[in-house]
Every structure is written in C-alpha cells, then in structure tokens.
C-alpha positions in Angstrom: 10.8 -3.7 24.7 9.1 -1.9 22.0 11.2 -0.5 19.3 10.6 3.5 18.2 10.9 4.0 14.5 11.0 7.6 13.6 11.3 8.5 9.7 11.5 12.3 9.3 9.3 13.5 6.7 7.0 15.7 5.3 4.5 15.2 7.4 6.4 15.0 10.6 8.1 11.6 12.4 6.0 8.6 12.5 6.0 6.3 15.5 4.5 3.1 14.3 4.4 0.9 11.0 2.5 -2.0 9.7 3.5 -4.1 6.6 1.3 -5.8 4.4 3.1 -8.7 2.2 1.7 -11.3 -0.2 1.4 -12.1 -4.2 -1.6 -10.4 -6.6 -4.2 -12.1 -7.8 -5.1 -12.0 -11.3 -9.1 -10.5 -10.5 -9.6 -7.7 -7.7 -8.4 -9.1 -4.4 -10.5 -8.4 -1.5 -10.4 -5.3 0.3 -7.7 -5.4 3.2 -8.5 -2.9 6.5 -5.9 -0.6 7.1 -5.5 0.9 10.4 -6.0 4.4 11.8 -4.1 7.4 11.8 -1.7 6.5 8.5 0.3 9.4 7.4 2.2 7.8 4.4 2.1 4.5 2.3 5.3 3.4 0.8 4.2 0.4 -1.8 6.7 -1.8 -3.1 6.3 -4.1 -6.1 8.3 -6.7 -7.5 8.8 -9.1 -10.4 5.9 -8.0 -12.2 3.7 -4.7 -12.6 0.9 -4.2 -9.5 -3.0 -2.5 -9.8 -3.2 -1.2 -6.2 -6.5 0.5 -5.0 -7.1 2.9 -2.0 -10.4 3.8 -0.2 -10.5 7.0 1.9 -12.9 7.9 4.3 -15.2 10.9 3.2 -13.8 9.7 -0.3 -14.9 6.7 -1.5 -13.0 4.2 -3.5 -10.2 5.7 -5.7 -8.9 4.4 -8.9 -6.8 1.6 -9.6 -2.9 2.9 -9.7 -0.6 1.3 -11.5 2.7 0.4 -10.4 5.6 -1.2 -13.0 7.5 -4.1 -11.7 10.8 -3.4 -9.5 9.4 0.2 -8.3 8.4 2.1 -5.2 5.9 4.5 -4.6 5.1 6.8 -2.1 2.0 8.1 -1.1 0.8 10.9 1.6 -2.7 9.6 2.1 -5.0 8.3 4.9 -7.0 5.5 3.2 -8.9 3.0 5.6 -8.6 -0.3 3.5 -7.0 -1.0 0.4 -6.8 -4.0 -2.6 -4.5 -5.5 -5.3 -4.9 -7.4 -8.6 -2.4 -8.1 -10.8 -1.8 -5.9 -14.1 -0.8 -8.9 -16.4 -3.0 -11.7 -15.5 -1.2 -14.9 -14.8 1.9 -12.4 -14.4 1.9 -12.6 -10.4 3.1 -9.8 -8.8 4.5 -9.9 -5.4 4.3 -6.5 -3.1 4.6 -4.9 0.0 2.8 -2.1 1.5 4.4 -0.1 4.3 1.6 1.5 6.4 3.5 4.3 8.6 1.3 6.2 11.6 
C-alpha cells in the first residue's frame, strides 16, 4: 500500500517526497537530478557547515548557499538537479535533502 504524505503549506499539500542523503565532498560534488514537479526543498545539514547549489530550469545554475552546521533550511523552489561540497575542507559535512512534489 502506498503511503499519502500531505504537509500543508504555502504552496498547497504535497503528495510525494524523495530524500537525498550522503556526506560532502571537499571540491564540487557532481550534479545530482532532481525530479519533476518539486514545490519545496527542506535541506538539512549536520556536524559541519554545507555549500549546497541549485539549478533551475529557464535559470541556470544559482549560487552556492551556505548552510552552518546543525540547521535547516527551507526553500520554495523548482530546481531540476542540484550539488554539495563541503564549506571547510576536510570538515565533512553530512546532509539531507527533502525533495517534496
């Protein structure tokens, strides 16, 4: 049986999620596809501080944001792929990335 998340929000419930895990690197990871249709991104970062880069169609490639160690952030975007690096280098930060459709 499929489970229904809905999170009210600003823009509306959201039926689906994916979750991105893993630990920084200390140079510009590669770029990770995202899927279609996200309505918010809730990036969580632990340990140690996290450079986290968004690409959005019909935008191009943002900038790197920086996130501190221990902190969430939310974001109401539709990027289509996204990448990490650490912001301390040998500092490895471990995150996770809710994508929510």
């Amino acid at each position: 049986m499929e489970e229904l998340i809905r999170v009210l929000g600003m823009m509306g419930p959201y039926n689906n999620y994916e979750t991105y895990t893993g630990v920084a690197p200390d140079t510009e990871s590669e770029y990770y596809d995202l899927p279609s249709g996200i309505k918010r991104l809730d990036i969580m970062v632990l340990n140690n501080p996290l450079y986290v880069r968004f690409s959005v169609p019909g935008k191009g490639l943002g900038r790197q944001i920086a996130i501190p160690a221990d902190n969430i952030l939310t974001v109401f975007i539709s990027p289509d792929r996204f990448s990490v690096q650490n912001v301390v280098s040998g500092s490895a930060a471990i995150y996770s990335i809710v994508a929510w459709m």
